[in-house]
PDB file of N, H, CA, C and O in Angstrom:
ATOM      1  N   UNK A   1       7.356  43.088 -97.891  1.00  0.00           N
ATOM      2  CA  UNK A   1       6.300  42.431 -98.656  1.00  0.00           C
ATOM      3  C   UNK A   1       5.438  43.493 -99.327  1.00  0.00           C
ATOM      4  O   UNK A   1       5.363  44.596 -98.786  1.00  0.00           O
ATOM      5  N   UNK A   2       4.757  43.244-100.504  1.00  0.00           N
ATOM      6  H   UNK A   2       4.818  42.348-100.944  1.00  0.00           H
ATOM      7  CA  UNK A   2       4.266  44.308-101.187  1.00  0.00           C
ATOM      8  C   UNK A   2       3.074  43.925-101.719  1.00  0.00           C
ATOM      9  O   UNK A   2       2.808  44.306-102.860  1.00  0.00           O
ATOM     10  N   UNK A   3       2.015  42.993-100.892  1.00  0.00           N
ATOM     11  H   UNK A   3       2.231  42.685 -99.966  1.00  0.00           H
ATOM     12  CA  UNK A   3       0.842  42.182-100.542  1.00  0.00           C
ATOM     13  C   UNK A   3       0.246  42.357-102.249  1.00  0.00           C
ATOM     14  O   UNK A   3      -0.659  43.068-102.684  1.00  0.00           O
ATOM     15  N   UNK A   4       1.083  41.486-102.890  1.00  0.00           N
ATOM     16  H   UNK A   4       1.818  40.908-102.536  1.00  0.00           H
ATOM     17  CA  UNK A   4       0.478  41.319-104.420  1.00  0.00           C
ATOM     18  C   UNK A   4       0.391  39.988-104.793  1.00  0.00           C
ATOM     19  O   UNK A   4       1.288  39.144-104.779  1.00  0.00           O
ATOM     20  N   UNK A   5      -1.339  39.817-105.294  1.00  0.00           N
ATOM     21  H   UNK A   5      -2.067  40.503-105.306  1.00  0.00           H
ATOM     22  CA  UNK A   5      -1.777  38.511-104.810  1.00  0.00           C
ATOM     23  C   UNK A   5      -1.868  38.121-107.093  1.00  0.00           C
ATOM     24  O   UNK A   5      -1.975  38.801-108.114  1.00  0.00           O
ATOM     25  N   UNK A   6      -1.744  36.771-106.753  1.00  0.00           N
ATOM     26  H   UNK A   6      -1.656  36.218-105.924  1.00  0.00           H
ATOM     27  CA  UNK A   6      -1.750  36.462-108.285  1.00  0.00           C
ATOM     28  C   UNK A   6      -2.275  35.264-108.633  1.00  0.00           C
ATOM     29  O   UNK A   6      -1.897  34.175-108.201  1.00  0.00           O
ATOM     30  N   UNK A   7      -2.995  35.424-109.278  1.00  0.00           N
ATOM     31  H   UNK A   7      -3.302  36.308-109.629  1.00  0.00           H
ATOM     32  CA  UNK A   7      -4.609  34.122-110.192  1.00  0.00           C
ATOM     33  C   UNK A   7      -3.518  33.144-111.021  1.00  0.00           C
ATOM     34  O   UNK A   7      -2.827  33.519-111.968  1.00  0.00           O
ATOM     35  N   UNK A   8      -3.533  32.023-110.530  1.00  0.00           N
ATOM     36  H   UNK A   8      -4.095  31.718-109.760  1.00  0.00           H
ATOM     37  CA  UNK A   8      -2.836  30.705-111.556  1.00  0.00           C
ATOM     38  C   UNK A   8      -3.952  29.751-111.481  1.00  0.00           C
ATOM     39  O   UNK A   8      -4.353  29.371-110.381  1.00  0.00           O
ATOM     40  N   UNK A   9      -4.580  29.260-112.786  1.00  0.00           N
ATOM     41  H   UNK A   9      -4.254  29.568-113.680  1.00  0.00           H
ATOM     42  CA  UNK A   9      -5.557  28.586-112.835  1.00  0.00           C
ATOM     43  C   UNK A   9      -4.736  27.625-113.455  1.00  0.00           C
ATOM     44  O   UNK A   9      -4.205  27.965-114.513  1.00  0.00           O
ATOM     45  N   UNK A  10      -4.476  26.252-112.922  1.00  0.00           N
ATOM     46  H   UNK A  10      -4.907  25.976-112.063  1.00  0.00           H
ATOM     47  CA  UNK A  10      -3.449  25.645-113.861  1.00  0.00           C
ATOM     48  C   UNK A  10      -3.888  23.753-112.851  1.00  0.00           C
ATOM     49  O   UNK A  10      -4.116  23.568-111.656  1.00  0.00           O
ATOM     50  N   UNK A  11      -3.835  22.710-114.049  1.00  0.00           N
ATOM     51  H   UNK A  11      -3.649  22.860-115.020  1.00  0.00           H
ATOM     52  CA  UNK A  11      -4.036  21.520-113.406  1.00  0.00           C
ATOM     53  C   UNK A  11      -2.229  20.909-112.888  1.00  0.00           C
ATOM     54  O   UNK A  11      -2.401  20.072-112.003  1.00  0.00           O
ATOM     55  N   UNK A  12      -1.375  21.008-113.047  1.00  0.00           N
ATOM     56  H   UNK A  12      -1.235  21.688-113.767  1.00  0.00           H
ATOM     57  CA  UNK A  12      -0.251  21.154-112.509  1.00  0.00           C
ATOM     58  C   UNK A  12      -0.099  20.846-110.863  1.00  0.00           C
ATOM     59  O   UNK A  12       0.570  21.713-110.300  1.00  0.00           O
ATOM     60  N   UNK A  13      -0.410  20.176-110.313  1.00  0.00           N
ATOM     61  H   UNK A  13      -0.953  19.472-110.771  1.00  0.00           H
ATOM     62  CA  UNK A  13      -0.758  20.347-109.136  1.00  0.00           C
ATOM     63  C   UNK A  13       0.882  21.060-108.563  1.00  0.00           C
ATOM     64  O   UNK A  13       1.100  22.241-108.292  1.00  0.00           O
ATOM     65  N   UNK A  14       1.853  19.900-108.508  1.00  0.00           N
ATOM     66  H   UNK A  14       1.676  18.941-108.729  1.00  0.00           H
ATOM     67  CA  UNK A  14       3.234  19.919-108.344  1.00  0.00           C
ATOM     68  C   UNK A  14       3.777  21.515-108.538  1.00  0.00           C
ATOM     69  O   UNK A  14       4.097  22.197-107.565  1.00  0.00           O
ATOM     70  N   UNK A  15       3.811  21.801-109.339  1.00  0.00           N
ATOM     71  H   UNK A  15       3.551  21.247-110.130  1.00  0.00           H
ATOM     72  CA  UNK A  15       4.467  23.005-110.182  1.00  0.00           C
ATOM     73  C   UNK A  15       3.985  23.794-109.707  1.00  0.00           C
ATOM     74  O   UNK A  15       4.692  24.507-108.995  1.00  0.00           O
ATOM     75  N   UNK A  16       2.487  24.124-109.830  1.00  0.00           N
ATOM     76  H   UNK A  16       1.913  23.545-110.408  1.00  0.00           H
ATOM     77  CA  UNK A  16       1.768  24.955-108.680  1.00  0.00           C
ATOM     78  C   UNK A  16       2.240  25.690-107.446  1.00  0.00           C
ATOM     79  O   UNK A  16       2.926  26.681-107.195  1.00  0.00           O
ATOM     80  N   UNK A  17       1.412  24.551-106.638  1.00  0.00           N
ATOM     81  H   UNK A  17       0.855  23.746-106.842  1.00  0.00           H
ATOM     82  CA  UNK A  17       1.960  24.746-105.338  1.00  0.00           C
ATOM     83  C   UNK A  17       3.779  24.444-104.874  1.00  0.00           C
ATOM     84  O   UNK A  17       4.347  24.559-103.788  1.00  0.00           O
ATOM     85  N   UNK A  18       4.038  24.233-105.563  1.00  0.00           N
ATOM     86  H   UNK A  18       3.576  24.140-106.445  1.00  0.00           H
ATOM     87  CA  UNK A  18       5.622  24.161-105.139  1.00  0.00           C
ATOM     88  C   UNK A  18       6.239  26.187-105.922  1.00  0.00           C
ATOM     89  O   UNK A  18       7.419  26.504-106.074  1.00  0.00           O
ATOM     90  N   UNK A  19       5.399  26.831-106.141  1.00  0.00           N
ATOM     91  H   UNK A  19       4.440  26.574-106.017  1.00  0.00           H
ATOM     92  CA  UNK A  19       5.507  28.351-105.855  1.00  0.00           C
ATOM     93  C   UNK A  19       4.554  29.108-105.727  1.00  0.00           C
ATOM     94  O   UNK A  19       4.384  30.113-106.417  1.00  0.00           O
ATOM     95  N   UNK A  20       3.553  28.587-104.511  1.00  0.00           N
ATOM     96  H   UNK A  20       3.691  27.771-103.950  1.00  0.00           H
ATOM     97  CA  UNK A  20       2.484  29.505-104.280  1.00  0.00           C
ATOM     98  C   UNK A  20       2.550  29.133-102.562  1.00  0.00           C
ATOM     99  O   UNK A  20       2.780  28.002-102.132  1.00  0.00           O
ATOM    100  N   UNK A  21       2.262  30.507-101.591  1.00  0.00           N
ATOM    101  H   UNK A  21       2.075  31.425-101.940  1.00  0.00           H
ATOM    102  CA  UNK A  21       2.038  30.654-100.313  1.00  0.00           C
ATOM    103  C   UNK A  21       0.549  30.287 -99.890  1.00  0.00           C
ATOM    104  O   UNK A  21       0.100  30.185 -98.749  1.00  0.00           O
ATOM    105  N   UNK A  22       0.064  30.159-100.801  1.00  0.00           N
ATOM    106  H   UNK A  22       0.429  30.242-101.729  1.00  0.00           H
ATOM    107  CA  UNK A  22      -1.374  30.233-100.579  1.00  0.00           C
ATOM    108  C   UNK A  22      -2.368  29.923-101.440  1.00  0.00           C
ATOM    109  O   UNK A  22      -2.857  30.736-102.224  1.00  0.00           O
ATOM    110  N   UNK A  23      -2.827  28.333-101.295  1.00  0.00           N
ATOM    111  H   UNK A  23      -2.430  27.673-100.658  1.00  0.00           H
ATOM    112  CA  UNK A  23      -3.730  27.826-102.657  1.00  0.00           C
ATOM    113  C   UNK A  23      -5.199  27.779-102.139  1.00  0.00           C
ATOM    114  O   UNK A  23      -5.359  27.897-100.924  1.00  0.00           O
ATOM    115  N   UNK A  24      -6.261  27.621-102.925  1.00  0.00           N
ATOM    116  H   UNK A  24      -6.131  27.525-103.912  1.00  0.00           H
ATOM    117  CA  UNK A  24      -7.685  27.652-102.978  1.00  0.00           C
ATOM    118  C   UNK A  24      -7.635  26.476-104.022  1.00  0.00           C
ATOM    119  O   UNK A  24      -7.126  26.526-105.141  1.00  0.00           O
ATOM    120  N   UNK A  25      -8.160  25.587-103.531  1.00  0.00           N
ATOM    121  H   UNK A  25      -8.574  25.545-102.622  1.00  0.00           H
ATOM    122  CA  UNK A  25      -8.723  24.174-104.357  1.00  0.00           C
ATOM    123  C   UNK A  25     -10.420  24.404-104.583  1.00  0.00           C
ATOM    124  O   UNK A  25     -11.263  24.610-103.710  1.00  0.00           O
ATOM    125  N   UNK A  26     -10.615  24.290-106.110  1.00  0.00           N
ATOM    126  H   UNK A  26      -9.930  24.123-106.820  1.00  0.00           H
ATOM    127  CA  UNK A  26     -12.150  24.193-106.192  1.00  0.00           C
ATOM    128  C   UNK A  26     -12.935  23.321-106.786  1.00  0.00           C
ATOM    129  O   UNK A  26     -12.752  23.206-107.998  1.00  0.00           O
ATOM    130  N   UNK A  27     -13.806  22.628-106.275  1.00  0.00           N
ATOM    131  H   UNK A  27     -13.954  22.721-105.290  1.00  0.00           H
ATOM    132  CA  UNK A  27     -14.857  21.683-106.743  1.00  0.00           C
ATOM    133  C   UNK A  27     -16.164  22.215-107.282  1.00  0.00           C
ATOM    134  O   UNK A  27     -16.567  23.322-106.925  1.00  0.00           O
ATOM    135  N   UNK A  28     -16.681  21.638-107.934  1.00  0.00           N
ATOM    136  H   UNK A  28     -16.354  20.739-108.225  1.00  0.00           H
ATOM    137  CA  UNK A  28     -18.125  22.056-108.923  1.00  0.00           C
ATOM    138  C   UNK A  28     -18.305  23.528-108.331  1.00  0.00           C
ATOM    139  O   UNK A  28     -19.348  23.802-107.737  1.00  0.00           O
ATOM    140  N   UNK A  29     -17.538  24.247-108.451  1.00  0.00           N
ATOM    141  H   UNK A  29     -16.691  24.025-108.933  1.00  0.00           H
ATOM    142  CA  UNK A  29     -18.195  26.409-108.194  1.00  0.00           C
ATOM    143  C   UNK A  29     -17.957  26.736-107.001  1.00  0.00           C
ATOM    144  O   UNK A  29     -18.232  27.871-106.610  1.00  0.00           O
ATOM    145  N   UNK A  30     -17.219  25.503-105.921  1.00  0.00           N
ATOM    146  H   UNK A  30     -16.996  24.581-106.238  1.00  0.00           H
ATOM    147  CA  UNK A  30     -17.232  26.246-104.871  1.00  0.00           C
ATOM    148  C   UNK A  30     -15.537  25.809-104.009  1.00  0.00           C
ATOM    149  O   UNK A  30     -14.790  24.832-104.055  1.00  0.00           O
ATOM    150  N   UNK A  31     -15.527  26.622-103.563  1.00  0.00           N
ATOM    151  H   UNK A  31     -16.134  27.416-103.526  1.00  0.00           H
ATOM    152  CA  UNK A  31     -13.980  26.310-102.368  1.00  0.00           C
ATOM    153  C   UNK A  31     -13.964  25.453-101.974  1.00  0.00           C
ATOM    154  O   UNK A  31     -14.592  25.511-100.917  1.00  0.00           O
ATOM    155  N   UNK A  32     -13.447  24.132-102.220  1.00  0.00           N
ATOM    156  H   UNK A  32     -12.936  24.085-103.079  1.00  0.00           H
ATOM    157  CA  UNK A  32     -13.157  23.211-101.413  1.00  0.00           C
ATOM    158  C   UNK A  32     -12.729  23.137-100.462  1.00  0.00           C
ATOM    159  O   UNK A  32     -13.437  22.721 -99.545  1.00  0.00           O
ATOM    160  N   UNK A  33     -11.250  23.534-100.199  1.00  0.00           N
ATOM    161  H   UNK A  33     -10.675  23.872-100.945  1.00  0.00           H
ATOM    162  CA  UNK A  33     -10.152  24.133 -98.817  1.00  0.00           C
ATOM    163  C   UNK A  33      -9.223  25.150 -99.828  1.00  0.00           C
ATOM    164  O   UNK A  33      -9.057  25.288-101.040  1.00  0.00           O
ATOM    165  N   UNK A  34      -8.698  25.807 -98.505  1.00  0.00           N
ATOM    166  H   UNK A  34      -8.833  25.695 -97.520  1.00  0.00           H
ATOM    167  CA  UNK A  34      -7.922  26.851 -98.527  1.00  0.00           C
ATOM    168  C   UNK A  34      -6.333  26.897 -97.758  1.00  0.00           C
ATOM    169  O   UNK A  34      -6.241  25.947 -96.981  1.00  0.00           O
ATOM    170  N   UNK A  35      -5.460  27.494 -97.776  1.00  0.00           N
ATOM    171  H   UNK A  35      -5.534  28.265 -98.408  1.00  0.00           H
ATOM    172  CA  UNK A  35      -4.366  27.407 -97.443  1.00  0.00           C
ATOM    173  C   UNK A  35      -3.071  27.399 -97.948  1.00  0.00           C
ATOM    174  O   UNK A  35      -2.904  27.567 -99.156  1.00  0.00           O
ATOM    175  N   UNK A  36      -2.156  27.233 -97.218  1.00  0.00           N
ATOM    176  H   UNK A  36      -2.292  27.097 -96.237  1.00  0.00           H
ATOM    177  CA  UNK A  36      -0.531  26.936 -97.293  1.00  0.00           C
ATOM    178  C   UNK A  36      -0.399  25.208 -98.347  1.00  0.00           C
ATOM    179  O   UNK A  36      -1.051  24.187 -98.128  1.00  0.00           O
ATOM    180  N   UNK A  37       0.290  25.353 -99.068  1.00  0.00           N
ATOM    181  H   UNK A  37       0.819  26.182 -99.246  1.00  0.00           H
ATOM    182  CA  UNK A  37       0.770  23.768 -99.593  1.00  0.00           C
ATOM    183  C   UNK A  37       0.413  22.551 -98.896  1.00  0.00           C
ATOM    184  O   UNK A  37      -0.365  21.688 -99.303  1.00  0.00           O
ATOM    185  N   UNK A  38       0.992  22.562 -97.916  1.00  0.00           N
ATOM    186  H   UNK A  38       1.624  23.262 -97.585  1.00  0.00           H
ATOM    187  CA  UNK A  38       1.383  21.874 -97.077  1.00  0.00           C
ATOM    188  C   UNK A  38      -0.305  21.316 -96.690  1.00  0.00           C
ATOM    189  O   UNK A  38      -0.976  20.310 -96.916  1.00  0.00           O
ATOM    190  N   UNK A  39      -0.440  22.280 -96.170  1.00  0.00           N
ATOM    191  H   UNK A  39       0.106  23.098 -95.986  1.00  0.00           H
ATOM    192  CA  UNK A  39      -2.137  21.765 -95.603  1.00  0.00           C
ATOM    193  C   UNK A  39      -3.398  21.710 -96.587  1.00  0.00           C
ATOM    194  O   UNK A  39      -4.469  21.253 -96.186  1.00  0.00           O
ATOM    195  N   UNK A  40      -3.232  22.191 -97.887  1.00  0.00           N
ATOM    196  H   UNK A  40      -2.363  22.562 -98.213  1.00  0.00           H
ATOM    197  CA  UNK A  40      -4.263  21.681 -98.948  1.00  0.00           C
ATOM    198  C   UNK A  40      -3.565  20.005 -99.340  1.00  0.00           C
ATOM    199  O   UNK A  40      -4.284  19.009 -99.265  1.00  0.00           O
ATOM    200  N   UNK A  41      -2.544  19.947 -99.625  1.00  0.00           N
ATOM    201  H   UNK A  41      -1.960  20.757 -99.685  1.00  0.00           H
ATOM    202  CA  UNK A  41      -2.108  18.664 -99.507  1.00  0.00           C
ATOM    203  C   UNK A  41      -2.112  17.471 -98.905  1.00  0.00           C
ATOM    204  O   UNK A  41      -1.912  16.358 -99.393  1.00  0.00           O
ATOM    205  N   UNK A  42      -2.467  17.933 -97.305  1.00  0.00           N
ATOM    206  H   UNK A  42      -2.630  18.837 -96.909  1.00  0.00           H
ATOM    207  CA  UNK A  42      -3.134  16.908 -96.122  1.00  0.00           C
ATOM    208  C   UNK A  42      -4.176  17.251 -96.281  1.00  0.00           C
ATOM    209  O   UNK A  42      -4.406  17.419 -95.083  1.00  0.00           O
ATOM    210  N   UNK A  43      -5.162  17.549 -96.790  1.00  0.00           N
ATOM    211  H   UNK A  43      -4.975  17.412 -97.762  1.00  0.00           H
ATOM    212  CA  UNK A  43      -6.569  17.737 -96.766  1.00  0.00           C
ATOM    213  C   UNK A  43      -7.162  16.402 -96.954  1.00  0.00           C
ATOM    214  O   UNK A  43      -6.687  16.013 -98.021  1.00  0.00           O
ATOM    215  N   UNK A  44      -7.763  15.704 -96.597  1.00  0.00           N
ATOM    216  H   UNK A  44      -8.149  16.020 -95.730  1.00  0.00           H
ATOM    217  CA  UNK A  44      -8.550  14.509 -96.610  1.00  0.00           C
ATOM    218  C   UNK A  44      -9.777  14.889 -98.214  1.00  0.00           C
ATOM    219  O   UNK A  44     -10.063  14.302 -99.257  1.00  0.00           O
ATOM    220  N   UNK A  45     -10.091  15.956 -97.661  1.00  0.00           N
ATOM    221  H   UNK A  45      -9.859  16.433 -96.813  1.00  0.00           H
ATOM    222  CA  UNK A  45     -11.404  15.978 -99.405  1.00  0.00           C
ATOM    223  C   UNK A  45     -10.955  16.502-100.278  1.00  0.00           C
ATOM    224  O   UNK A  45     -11.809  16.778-101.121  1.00  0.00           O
ATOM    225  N   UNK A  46      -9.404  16.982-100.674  1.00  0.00           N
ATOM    226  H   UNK A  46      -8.710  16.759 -99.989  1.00  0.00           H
ATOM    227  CA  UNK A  46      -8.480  17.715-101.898  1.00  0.00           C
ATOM    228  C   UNK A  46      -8.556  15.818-101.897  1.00  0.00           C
ATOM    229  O   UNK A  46      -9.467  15.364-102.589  1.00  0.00           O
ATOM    230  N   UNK A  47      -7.860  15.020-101.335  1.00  0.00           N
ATOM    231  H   UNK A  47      -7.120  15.389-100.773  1.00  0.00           H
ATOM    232  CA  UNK A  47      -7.386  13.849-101.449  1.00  0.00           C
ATOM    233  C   UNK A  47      -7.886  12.453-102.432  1.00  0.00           C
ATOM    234  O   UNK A  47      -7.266  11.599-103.066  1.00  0.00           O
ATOM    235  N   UNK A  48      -9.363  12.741-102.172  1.00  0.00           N
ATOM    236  H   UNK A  48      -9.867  13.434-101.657  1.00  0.00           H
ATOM    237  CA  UNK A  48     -10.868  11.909-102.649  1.00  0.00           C
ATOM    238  C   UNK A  48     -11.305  12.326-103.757  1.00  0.00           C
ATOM    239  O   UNK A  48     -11.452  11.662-104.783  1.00  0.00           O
ATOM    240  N   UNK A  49     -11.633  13.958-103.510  1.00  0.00           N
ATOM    241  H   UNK A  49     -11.514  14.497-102.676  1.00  0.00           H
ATOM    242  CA  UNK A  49     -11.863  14.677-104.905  1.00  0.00           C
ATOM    243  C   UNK A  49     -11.146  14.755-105.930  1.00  0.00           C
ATOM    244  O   UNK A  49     -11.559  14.267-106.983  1.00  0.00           O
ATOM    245  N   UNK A  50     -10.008  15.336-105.865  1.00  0.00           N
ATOM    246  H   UNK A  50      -9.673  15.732-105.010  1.00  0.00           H
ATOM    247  CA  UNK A  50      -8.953  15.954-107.107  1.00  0.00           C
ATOM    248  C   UNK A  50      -7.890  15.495-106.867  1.00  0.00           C
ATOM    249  O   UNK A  50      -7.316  15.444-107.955  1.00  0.00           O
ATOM    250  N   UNK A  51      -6.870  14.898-105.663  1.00  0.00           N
ATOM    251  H   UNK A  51      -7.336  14.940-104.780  1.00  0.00           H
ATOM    252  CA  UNK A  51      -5.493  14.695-106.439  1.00  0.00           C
ATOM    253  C   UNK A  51      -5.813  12.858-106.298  1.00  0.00           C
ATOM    254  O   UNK A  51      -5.129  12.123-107.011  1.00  0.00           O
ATOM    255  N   UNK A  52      -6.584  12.397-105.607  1.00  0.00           N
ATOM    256  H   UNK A  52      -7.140  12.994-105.028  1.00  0.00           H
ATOM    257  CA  UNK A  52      -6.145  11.092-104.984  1.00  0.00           C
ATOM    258  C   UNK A  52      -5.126  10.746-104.081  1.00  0.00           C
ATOM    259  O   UNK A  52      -4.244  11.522-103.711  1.00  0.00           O
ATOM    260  N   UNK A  53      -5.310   9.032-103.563  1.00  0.00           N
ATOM    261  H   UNK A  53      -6.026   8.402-103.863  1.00  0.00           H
ATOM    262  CA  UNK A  53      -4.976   8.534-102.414  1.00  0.00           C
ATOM    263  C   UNK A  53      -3.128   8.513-102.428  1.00  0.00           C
ATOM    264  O   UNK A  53      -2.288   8.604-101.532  1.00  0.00           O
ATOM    265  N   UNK A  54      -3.076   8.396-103.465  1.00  0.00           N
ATOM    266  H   UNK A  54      -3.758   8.322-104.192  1.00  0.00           H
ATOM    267  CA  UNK A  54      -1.229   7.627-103.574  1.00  0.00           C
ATOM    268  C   UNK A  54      -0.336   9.183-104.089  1.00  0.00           C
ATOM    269  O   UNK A  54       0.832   9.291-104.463  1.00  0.00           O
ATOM    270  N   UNK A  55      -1.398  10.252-103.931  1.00  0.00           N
ATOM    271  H   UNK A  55      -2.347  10.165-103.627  1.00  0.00           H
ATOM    272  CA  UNK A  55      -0.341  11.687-104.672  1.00  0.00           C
ATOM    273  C   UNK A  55       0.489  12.174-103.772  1.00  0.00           C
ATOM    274  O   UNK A  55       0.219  12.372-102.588  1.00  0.00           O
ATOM    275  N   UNK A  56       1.526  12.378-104.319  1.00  0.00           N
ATOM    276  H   UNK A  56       1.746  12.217-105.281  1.00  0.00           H
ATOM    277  CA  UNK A  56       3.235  12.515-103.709  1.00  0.00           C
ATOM    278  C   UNK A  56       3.409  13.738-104.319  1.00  0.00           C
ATOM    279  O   UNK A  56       2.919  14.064-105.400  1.00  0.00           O
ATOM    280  N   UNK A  57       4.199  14.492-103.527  1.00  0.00           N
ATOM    281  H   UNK A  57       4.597  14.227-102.649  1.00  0.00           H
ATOM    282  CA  UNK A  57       4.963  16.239-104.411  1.00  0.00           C
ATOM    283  C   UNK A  57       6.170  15.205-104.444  1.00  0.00           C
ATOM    284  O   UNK A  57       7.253  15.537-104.926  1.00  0.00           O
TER     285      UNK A  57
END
């Protein structure tokens, strides 16, 4: 591994995270949650806020 980290600012949710180890979701200036796909995706306030109730990868 050659710990090289890389900025995708993109509304894409899908496309996104289906090639990133590690996302940061942000609301009005600040971090919402942090993490692996998988677990910004179960996030209950990514869920309400930004993707909604019925979002599927």
């Amino acid at each position: 591994a050659r710990n090289i980290g890389i900025l995708i600012t993109d509304h894409n949710v899908r496309e996104t995270l289906g090639i990133c180890d590690r996302a940061y979701i942000m609301n009005e200036g600040s971090v919402l949650t942090q993490g692996a796909p998988a677990d910004v995706l179960a996030n209950e306030d990514v869920r309400n806020v930004y993707l909604g109730r019925e979002f599927r990868m």
